[in-house]
N, C-alpha and C positions, 0 to 999 in steps of 0.2 A: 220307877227307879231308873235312874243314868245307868246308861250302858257300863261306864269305869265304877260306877256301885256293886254292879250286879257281877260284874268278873271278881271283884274284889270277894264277895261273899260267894261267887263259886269258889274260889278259890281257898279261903278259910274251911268250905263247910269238908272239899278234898282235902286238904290238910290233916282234919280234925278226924276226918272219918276213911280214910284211905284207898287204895285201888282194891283191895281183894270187896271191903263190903260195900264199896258202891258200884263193882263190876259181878258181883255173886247175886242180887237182887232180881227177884223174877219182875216183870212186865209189873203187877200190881203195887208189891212192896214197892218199885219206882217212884210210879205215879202217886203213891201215900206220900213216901217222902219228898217227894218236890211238895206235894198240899200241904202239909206240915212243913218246911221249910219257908215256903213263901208267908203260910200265916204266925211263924218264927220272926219273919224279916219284918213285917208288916206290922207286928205287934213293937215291935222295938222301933217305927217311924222310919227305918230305909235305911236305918243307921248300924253301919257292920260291924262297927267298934266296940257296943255295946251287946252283941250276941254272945254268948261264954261260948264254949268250948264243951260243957256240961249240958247246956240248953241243944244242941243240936247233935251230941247224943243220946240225950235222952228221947228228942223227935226220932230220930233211928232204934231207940231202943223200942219206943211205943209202935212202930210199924211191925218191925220184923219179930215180938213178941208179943204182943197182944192184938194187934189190927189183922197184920198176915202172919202168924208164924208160919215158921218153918213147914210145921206137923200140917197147913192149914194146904198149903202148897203142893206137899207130897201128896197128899189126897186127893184134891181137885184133880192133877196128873192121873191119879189112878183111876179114878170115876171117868176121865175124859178117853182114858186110853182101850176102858170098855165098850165106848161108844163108836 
């Protein structure tokens, strides 16, 4: 992807999904959501135009609810802070 592509669709996906929940995201959830975003972009051919608004919530919905929740996070923390 062109560099003016890839601003372009950081820039929609901050739009879409804002500072508190793409600044609140641990380390993992991150790294899900960029994997799920890129294969978002990649699925749609590079083309930003064509991504909704819907579709890249819902790749955020699927990390931080079902890949890593929240409850998934809190715990790792806890199991790690025994160690």
């Amino acid at each position: 992807m062109k560099e003016e592509e890839h601003l372009k669709y950081c820039k929609k996906v901050a739009d879409v999904l804002g500072y508190d929940r793409l600044h609140n995201l641990d380390r993992l959830q991150s790294q899900s959501l960029n994997n799920q975003l890129n294969d978002l972009i990649e699925a749609h051919d590079f083309v930003v135009e064509t991504v909704t608004d819907d579709e890249i919530i819902g790749r955020y919905k699927l990390v931080t609810e079902h890949i890593y929740p929240n409850d998934f996070i809190v715990a790792r923390d806890m199991i790690n802070k025994g160690n």
